[in-house]
Residue, then its C-alpha position, 0 to 999 in steps of 0.5 A: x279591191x274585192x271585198x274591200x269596204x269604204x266608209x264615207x260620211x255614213x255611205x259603205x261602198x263595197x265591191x264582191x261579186x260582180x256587183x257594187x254596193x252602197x250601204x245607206x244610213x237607213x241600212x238600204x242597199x243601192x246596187x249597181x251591176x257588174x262594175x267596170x273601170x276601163x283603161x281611162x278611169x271611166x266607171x260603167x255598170x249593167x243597167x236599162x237604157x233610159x231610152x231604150x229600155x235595154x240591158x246595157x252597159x251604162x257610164x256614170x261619174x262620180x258626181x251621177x253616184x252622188x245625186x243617186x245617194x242624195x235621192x235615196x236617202x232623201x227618199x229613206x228620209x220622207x219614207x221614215x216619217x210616214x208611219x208617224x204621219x199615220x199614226x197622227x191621223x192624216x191619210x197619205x194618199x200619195x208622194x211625188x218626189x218630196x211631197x206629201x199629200x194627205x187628207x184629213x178631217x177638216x179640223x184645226x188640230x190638222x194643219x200644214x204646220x203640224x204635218x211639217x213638223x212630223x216631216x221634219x222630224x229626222x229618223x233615228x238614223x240621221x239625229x242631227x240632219x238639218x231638215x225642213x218642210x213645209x205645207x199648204x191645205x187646199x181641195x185638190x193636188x197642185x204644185x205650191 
């Protein structure tokens, strides 16, 4: 129903105006345009084409919206630590996915294992996540 909301471990789901909106926990909004349900069940949405880079009417499931929850609020998660990371005097240089990379003076007191454990620091808004990470020093970015 319009302007109904729906609150599922920590997700607010909410329908109005023309679009659906998902509430994460870090107060980040996932928007989806122009929501249907056809006469089968099956859920679309206004998007781009993955392939063709048109504004399109694209089918999803349930299971699609999940993935896209998990992805962002691991994205919010990583995004979270980063300030803290900073302030501890590594130098971001750039993320991929769920990695880090810094630079740091080449001291002992930067380390993979301290870096990790400001990684694996939940934010305020997620007290009781189960996470963890971890770390490797080397001279030029590579895949572990």
């Amino acid at each position: 129903h319009p302007e109904t909301a729906h609150t599922c471990c920590g997700i607010t789901m909410q329908y109005s105006r023309a679009w659906l909106r998902m509430h994460l926990p870090s107060g980040r909004v996932l928007y989806y345009a122009a929501p249907r349900v056809d006469e089968h069940g099956a859920l679309s949405y206004m998007g781009t084409h993955p392939m063709t880079r048109k504004w399109t009417r694209i089918t999803t499931y349930g299971g699609k919206l999940v993935e896209n929850i998990t992805q962002a609020v691991s994205r919010d998660v990583l995004a979270a630590c980063m300030p803290a990371i900073e302030a501890a005097g590594y130098q971001i240089v750039l993320t991929v996915h769920d990695e880090i990379i810094t630079e740091a003076d080449d001291r002992p007191s930067f380390n993979a294992a301290h870096l990790a454990a400001l990684m694996a620091t939940p934010p305020p808004w997620a007290q009781g996540l189960p996470l963890a990470a971890e770390g490797f020093q080397t001279h030029r970015y590579r895949k572990q």
